[in-house]
DOKE-203678 format. One record per residue: chain; y, z, x of N, C-alpha, C, CB in turn; residue number from 1. Coordinates in steps of 0.05 Angstrom, whole numbers, plus 5000, padded with zeros to 4 digits. Glycine has a CB too. Example, Ala and Ser with C-alpha at 12.3 -4.5 7.8 and 13.67 -1.06 7.14 Angstrom:
DOKE-203678
<node "A", <4886, 5156, 5264>, <4910, 5156, 5246>, <4934, 5156, 5264>, <4911, 5181, 5226>, 1>
<node "A", <4955, 5142, 5257>, <4979, 5143, 5273>, <5001, 5157, 5258>, <4988, 5114, 5282>, 2>
END
This chain:
DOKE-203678
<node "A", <6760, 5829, 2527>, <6755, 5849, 2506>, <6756, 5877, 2518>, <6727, 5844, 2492>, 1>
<node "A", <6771, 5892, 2500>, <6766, 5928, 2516>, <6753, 5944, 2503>, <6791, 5949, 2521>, 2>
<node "A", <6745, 5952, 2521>, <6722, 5976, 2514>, <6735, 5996, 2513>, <6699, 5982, 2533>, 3>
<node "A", <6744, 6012, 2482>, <6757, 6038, 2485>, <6730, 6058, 2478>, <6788, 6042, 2463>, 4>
<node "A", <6745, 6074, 2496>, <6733, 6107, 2491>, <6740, 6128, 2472>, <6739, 6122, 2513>, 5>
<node "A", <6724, 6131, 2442>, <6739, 6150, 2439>, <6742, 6188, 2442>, <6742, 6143, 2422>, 6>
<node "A", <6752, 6203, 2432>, <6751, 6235, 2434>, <6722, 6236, 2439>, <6761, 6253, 2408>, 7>
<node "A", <6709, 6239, 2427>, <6681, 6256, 2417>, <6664, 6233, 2440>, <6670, 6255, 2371>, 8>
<node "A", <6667, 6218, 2450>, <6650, 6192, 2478>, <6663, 6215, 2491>, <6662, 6148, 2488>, 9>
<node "A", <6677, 6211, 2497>, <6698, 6224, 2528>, <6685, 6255, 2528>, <6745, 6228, 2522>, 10>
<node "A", <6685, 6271, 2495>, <6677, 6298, 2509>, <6644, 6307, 2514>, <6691, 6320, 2490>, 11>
<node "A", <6630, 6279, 2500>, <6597, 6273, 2504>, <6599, 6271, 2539>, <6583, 6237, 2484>, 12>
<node "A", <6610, 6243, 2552>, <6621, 6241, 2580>, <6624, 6274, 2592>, <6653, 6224, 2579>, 13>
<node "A", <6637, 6286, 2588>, <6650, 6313, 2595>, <6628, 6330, 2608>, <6662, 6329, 2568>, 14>
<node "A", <6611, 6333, 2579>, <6596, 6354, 2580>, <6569, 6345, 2601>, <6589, 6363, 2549>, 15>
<node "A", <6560, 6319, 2603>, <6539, 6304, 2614>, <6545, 6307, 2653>, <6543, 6268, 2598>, 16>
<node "A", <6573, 6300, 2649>, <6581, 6313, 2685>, <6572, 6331, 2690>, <6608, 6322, 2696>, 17>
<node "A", <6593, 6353, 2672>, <6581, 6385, 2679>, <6551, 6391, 2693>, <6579, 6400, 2649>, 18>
<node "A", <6544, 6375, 2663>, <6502, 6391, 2664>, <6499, 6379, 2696>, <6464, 6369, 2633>, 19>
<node "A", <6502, 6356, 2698>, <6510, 6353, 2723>, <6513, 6367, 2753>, <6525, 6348, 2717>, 20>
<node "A", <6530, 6369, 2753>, <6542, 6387, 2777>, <6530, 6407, 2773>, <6572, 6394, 2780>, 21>
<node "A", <6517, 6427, 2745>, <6501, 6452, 2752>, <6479, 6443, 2749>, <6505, 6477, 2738>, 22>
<node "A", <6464, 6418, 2760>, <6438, 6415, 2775>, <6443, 6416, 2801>, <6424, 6390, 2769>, 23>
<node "A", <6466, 6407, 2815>, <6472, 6411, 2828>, <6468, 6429, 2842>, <6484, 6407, 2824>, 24>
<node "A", <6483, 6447, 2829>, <6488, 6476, 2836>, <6465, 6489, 2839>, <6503, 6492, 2818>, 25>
<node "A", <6441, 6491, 2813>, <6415, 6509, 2819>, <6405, 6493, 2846>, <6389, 6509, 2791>, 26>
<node "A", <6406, 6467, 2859>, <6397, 6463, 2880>, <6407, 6473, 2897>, <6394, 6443, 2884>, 27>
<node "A", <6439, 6474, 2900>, <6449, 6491, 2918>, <6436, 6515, 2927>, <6469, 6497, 2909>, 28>
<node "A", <6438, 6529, 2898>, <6424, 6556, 2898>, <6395, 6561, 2915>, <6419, 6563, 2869>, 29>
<node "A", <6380, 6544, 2903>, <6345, 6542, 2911>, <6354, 6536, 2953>, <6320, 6498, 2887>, 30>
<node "A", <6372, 6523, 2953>, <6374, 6515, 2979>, <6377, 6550, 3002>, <6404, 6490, 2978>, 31>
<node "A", <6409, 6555, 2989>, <6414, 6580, 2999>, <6394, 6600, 3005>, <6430, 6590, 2985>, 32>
<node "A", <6377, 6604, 2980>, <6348, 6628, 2973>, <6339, 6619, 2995>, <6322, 6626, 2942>, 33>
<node "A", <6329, 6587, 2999>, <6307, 6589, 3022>, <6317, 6589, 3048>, <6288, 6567, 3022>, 34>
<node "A", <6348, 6586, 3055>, <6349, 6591, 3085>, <6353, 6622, 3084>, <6376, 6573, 3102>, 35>
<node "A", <6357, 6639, 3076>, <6354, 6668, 3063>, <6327, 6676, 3073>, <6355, 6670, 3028>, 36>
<node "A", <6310, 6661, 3070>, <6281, 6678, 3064>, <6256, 6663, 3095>, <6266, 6667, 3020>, 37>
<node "A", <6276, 6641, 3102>, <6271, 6634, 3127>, <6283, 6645, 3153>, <6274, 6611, 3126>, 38>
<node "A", <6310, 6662, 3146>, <6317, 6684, 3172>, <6308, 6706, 3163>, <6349, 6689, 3182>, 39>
<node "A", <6296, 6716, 3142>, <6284, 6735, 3143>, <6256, 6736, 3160>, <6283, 6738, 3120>, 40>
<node "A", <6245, 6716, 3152>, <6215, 6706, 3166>, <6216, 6715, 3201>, <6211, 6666, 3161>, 41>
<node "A", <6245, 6691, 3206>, <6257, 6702, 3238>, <6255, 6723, 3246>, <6282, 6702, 3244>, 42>
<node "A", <6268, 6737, 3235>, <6277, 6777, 3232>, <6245, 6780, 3237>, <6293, 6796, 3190>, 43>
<node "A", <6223, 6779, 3222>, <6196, 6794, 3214>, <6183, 6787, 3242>, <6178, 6780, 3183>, 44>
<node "A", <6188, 6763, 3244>, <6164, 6753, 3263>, <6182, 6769, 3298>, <6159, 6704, 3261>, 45>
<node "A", <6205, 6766, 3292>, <6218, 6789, 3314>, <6210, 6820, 3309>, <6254, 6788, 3312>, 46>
<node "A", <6212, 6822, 3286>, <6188, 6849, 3288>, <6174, 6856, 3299>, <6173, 6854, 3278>, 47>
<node "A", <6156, 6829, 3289>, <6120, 6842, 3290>, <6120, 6833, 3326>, <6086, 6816, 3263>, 48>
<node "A", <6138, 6825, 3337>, <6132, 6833, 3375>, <6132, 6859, 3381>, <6157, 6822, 3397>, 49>
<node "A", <6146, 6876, 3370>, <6159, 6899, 3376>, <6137, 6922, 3356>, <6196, 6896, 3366>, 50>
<node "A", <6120, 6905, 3338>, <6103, 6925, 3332>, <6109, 6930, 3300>, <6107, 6951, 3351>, 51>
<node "A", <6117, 6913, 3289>, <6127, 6915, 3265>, <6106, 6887, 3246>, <6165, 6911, 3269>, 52>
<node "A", <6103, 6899, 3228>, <6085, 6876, 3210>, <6101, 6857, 3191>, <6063, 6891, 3191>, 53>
<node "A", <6088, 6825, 3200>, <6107, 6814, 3176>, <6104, 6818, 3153>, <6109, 6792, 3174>, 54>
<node "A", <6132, 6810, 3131>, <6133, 6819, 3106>, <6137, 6799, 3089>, <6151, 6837, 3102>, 55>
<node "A", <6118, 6779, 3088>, <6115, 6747, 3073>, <6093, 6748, 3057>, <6110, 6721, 3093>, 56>
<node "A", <6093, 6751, 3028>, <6067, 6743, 3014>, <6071, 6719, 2994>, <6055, 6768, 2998>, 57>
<node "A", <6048, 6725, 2979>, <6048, 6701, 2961>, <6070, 6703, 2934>, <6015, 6696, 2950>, 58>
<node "A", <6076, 6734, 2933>, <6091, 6727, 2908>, <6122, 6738, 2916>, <6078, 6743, 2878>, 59>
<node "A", <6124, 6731, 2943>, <6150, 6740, 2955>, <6152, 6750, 2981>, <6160, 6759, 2941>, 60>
<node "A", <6167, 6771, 2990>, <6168, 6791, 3006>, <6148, 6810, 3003>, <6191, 6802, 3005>, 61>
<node "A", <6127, 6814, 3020>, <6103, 6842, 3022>, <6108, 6857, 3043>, <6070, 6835, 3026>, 62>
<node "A", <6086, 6876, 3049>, <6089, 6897, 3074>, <6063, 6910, 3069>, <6118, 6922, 3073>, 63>
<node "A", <6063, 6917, 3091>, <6037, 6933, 3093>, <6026, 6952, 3071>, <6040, 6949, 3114>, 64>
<node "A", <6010, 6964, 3066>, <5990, 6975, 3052>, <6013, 7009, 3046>, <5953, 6976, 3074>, 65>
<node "A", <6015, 7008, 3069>, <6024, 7044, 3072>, <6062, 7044, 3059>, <6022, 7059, 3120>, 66>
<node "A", <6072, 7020, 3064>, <6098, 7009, 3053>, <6104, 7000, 3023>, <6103, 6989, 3068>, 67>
<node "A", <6080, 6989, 3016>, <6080, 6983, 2993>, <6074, 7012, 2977>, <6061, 6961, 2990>, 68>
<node "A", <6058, 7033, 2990>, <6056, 7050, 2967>, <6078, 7070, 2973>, <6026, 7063, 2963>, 69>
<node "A", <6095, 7071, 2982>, <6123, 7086, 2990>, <6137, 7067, 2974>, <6134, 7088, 3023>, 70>
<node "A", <6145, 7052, 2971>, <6158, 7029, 2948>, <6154, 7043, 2922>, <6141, 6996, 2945>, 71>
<node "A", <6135, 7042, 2911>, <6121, 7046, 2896>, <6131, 7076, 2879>, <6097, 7045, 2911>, 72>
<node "A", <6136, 7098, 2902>, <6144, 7118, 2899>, <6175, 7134, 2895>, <6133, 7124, 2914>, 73>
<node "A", <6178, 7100, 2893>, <6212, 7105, 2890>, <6217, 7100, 2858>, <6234, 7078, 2911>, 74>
<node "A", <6235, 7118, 2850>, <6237, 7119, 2814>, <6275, 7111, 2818>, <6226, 7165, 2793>, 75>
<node "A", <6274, 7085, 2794>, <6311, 7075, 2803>, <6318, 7094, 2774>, <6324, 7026, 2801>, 76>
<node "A", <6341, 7100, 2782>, <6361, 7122, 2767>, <6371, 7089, 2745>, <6397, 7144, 2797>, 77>
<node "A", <6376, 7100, 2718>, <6384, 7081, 2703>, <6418, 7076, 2715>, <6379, 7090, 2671>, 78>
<node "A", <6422, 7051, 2718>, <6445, 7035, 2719>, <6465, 7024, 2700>, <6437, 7019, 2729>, 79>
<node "A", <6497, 7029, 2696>, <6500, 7027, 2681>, <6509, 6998, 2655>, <6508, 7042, 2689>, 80>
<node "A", <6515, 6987, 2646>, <6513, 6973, 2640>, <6488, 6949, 2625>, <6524, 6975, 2654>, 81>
<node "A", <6500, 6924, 2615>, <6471, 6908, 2604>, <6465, 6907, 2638>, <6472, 6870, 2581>, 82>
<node "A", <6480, 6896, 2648>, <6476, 6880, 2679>, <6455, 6899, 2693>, <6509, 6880, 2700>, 83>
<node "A", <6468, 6924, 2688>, <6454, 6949, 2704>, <6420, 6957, 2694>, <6476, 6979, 2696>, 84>
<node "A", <6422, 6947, 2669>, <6399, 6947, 2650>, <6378, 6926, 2662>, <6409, 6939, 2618>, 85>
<node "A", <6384, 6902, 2664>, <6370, 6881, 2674>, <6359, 6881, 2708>, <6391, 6859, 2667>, 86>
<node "A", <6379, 6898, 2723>, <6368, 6898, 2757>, <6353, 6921, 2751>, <6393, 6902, 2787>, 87>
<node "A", <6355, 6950, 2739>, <6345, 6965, 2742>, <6312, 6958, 2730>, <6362, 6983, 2734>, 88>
<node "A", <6307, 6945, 2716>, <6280, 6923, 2706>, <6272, 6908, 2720>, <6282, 6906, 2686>, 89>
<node "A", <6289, 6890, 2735>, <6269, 6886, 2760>, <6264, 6894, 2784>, <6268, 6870, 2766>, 90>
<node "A", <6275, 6913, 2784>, <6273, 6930, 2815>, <6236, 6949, 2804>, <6315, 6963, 2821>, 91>
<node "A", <6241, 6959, 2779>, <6222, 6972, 2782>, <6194, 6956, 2777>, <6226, 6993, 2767>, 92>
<node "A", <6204, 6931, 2762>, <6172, 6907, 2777>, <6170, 6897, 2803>, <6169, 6876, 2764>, 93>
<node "A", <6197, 6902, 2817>, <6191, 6880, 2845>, <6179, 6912, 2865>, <6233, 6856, 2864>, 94>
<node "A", <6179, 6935, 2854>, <6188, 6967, 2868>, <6158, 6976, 2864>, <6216, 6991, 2849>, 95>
<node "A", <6148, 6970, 2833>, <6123, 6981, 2827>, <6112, 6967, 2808>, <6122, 7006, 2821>, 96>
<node "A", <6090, 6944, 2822>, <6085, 6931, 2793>, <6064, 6938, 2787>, <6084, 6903, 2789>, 97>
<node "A", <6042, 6955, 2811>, <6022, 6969, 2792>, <6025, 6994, 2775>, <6002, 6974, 2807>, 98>
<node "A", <6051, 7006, 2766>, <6058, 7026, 2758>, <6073, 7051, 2770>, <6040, 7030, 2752>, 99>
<node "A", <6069, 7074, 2760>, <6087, 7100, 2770>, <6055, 7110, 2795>, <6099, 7132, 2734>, 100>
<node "A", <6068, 7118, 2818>, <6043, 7132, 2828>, <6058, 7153, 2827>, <6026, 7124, 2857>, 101>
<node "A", <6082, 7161, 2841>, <6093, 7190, 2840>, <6129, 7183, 2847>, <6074, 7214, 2869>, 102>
<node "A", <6152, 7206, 2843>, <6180, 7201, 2846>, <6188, 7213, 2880>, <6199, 7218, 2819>, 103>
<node "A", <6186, 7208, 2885>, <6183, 7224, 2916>, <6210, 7214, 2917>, <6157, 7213, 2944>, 104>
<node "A", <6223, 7191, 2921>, <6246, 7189, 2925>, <6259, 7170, 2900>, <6248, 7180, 2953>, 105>
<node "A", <6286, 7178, 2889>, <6309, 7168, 2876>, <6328, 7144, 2893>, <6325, 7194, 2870>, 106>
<node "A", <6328, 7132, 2869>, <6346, 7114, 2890>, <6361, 7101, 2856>, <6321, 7084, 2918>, 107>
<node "A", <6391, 7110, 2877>, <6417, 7117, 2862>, <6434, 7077, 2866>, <6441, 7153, 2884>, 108>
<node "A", <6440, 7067, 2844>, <6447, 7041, 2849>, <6484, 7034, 2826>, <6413, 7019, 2840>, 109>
<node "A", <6501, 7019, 2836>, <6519, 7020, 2822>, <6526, 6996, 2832>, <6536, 7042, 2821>, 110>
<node "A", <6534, 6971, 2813>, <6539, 6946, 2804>, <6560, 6943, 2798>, <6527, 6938, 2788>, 111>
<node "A", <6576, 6927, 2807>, <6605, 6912, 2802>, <6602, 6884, 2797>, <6625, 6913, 2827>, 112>
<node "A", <6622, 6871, 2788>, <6621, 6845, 2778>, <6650, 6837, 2793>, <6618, 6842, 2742>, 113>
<node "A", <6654, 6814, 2796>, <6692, 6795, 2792>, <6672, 6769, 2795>, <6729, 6798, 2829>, 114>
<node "A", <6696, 6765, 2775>, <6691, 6725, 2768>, <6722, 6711, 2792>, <6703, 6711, 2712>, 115>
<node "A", <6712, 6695, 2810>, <6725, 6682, 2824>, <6723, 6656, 2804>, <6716, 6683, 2854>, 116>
<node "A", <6752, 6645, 2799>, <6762, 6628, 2780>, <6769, 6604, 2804>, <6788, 6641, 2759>, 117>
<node "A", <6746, 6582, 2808>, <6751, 6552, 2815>, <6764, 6527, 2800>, <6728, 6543, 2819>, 118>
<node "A", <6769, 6506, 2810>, <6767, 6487, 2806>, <6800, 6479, 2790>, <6739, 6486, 2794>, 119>
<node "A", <6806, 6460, 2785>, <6834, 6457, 2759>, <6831, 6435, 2753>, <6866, 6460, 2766>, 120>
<node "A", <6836, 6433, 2732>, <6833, 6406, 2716>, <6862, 6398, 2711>, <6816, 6408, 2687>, 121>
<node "A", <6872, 6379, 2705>, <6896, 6360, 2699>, <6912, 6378, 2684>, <6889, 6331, 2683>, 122>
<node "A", <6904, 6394, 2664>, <6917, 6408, 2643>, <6917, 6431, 2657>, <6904, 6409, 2615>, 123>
<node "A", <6908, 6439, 2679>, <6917, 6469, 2702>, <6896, 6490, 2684>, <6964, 6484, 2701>, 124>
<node "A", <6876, 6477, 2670>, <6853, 6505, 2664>, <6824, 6497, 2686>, <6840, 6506, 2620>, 125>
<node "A", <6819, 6523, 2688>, <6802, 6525, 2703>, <6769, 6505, 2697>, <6802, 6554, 2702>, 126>
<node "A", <6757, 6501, 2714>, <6739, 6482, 2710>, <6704, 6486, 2722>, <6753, 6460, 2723>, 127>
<node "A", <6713, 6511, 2743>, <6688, 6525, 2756>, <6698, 6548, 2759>, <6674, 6515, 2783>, 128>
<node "A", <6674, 6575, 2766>, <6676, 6594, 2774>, <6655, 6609, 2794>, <6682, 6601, 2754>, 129>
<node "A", <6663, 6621, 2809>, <6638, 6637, 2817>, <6637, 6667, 2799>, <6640, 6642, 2852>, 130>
<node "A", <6612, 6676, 2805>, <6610, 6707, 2789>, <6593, 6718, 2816>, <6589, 6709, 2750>, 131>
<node "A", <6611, 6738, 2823>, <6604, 6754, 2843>, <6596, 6783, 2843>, <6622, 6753, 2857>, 132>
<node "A", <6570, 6790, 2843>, <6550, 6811, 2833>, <6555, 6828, 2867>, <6510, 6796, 2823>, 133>
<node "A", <6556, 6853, 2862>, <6559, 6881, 2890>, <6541, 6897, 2889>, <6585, 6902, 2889>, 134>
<node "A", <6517, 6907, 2886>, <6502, 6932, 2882>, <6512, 6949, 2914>, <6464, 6925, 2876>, 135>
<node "A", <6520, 6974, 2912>, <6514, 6988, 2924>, <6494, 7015, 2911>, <6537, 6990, 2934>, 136>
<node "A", <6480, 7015, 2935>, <6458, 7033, 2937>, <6446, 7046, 2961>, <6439, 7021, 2927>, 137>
<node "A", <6437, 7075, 2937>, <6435, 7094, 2955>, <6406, 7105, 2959>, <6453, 7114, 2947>, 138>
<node "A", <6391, 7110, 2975>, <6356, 7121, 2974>, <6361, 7152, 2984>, <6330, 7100, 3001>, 139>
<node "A", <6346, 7165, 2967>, <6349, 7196, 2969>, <6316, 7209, 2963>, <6375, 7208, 2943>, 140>
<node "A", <6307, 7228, 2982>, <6296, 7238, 2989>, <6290, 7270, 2981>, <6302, 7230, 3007>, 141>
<node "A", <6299, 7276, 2957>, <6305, 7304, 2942>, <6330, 7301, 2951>, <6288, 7334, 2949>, 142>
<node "A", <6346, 7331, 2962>, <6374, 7330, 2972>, <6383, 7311, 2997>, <6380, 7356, 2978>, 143>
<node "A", <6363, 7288, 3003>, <6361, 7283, 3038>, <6367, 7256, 3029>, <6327, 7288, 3060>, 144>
<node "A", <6397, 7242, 3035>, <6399, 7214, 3040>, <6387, 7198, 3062>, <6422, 7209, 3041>, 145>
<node "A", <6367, 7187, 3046>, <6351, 7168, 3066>, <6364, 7146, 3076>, <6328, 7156, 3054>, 146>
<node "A", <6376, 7131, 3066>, <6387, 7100, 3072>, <6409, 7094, 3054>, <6364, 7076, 3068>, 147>
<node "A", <6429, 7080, 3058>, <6452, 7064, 3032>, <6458, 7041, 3053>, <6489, 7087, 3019>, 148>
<node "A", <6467, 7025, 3028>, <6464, 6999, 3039>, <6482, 6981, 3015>, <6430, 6991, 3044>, 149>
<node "A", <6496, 6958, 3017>, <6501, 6937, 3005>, <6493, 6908, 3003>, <6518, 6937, 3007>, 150>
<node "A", <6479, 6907, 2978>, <6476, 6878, 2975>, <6492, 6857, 2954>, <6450, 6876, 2970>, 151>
<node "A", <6492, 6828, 2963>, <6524, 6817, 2951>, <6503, 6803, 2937>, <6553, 6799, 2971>, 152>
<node "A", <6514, 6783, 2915>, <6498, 6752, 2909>, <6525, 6738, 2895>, <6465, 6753, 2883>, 153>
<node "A", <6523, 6712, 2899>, <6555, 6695, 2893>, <6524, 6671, 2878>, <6587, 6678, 2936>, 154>
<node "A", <6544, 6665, 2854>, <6527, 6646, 2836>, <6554, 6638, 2826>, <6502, 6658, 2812>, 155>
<node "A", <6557, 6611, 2822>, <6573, 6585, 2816>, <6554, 6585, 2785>, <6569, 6553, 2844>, 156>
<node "A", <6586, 6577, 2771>, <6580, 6564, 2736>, <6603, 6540, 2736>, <6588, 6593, 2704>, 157>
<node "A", <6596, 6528, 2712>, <6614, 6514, 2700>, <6628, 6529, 2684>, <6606, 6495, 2688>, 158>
<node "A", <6659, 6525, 2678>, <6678, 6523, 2650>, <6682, 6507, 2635>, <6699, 6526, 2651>, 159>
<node "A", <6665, 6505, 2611>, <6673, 6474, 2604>, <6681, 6483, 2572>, <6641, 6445, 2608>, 160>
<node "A", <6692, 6464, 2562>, <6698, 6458, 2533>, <6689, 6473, 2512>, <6689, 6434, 2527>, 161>
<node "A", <6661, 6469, 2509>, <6644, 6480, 2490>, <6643, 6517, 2502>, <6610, 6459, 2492>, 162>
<node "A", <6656, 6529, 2477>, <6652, 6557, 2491>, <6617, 6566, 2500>, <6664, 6582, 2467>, 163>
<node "A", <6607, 6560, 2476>, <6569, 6567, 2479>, <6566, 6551, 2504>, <6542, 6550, 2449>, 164>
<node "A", <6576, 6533, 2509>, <6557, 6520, 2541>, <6570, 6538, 2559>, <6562, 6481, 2553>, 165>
<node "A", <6593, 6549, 2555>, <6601, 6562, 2580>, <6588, 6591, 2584>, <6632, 6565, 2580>, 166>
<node "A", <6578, 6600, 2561>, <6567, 6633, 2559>, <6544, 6625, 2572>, <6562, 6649, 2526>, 167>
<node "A", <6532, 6595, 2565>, <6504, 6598, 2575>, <6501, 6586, 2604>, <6484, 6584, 2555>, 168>
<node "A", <6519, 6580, 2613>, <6525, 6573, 2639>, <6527, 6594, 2666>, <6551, 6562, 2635>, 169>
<node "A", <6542, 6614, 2649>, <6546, 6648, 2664>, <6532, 6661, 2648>, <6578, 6664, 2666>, 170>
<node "A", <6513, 6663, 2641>, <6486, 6678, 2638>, <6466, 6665, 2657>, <6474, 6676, 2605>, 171>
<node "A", <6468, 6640, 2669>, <6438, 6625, 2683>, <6445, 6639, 2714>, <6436, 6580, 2683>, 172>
<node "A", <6475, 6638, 2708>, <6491, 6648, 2741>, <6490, 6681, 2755>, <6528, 6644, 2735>, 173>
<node "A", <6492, 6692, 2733>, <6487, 6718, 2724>, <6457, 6727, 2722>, <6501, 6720, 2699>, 174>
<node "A", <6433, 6711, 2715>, <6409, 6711, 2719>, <6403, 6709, 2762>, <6399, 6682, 2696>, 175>
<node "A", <6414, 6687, 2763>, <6408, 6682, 2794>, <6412, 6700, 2810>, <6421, 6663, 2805>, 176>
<node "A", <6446, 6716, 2808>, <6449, 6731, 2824>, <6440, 6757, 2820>, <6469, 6730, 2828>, 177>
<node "A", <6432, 6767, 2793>, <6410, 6796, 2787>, <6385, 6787, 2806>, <6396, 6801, 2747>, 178>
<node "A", <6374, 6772, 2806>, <6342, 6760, 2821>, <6344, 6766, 2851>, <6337, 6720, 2818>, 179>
<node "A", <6372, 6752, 2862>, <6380, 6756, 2890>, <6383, 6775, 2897>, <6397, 6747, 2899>, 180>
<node "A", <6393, 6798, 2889>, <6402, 6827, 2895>, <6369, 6845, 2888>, <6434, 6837, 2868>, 181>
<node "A", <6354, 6841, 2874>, <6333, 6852, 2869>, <6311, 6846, 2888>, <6328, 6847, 2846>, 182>
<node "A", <6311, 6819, 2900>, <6304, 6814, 2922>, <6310, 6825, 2950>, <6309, 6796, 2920>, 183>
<node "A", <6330, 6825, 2951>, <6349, 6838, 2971>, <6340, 6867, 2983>, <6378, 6840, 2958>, 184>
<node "A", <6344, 6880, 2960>, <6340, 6906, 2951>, <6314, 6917, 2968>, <6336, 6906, 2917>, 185>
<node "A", <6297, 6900, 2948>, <6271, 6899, 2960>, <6266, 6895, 2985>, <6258, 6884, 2950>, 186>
<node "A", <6269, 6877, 3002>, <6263, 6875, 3024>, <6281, 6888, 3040>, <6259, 6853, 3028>, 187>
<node "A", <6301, 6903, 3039>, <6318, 6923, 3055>, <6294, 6943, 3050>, <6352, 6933, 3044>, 188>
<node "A", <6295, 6959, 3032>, <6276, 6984, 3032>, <6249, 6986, 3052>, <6265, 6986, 3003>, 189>
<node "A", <6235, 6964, 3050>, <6206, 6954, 3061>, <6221, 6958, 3087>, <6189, 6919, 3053>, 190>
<node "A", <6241, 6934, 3099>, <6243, 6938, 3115>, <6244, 6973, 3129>, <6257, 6922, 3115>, 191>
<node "A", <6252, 6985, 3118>, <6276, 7018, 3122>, <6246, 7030, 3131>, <6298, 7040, 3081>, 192>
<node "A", <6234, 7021, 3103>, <6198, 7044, 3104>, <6192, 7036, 3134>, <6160, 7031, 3075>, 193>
<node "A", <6178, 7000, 3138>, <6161, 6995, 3164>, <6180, 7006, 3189>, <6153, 6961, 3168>, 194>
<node "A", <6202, 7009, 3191>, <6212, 7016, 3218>, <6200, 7052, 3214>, <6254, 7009, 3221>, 195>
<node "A", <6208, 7062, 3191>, <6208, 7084, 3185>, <6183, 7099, 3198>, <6212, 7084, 3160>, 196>
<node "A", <6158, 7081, 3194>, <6132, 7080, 3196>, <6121, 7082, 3222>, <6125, 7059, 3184>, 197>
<node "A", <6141, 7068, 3237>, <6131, 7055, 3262>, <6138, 7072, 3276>, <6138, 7029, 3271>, 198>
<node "A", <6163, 7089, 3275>, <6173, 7106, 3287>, <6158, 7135, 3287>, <6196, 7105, 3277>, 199>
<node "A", <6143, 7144, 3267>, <6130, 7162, 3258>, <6103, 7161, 3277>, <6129, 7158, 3229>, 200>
<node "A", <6091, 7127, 3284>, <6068, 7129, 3299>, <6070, 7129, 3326>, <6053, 7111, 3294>, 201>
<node "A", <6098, 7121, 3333>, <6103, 7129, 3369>, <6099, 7153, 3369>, <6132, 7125, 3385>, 202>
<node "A", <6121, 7167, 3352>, <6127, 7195, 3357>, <6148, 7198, 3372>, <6108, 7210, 3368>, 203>
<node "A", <6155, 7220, 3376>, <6177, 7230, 3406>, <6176, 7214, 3424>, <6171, 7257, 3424>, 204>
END
């Protein structure tokens, strides 16, 4: 006896892979974050020999008392775009979550996007993608460039069938890599302040 398959089985089948492979993928992801945040740890604890404090807390990346309120004092210039809309929101919770203390320094940020197009299916359409997020940014000091710097984040989606699963596929991807770069962000600066800091208490 045969067991046929028909259309609407095969594209139930379809879509059930997919979800699939992007469990996959957010593990991927969760995987990458934590070897990320375990050479950072490296980096810190190579610091703090040299006189530098580590920057590990409970709700992320921290820093000292005197770093955190220099964070704090940084006001982000609006960014353009939704994309630009969404990092510039969490920079200023991951930047200042007890509020404004003062703008002492600006910090100038500009966001690019490209979708790297994976994968091919039998019919030669695409089947994965990455979406590749760029902030460059700049920290300014009134007229005095303090620091610029680039941070990347690469997040993998599916292309699949259903247009809505694919929008919401590169929105979860597009979520990950805003998080990563805001992270990023963050712990470059801290870092910039504690050296900044440390240098200030040698002196000459």
């Amino acid at each position: 006896m045969t067991n046929k398959t028909g259309p609407r089985e095969m594209q139930v089948h379809s879509k059930l892979w997919h979800a699939a492979i992007d469990l996959d993928s957010e593990a991927w992801e969760r995987s990458k974050r934590t070897m990320r945040i375990l050479s950072t740890l490296v980096l810190s604890f190579g610091l703090g020999a040299c006189g530098f404090s580590p920057m590990y807390g409970s709700n992320g990346f921290s820093a000292s008392d005197s770093v955190v309120a220099r964070l704090s004092q940084v006001n982000i210039r609006p960014i353009a775009e939704r994309r630009g809309m969404v990092l510039r929101q969490q920079l200023n919770e991951k930047l200042r979550p007890s509020g404004v203390s003062s703008n002492r320094y600006e910090l100038q940020v500009s966001l690019s996007s490209e979708t790297q197009e994976l994968g091919v299916r039998q019919d030669s359409t695409r089947s994965r993608a990455n979406l590749i997020l760029t902030a460059n940014y700049t920290l300014w000091d009134g007229t005095t460039r303090v620091t610029r710097d680039r941070a990347r984040a690469v997040a993998s989606y599916n292309i699949l069938d259903d247009q809505y699963a694919t929008i919401t596929s590169e929105r979860n991807a597009e979520a990950r890599a805003l998080r990563q770069i805001s992270d990023e962000i963050r712990t470059r600066l801290a870092v910039h302040f504690e050296r900044s800091s440390t240098a200030q208490m040698r002196g000459p």
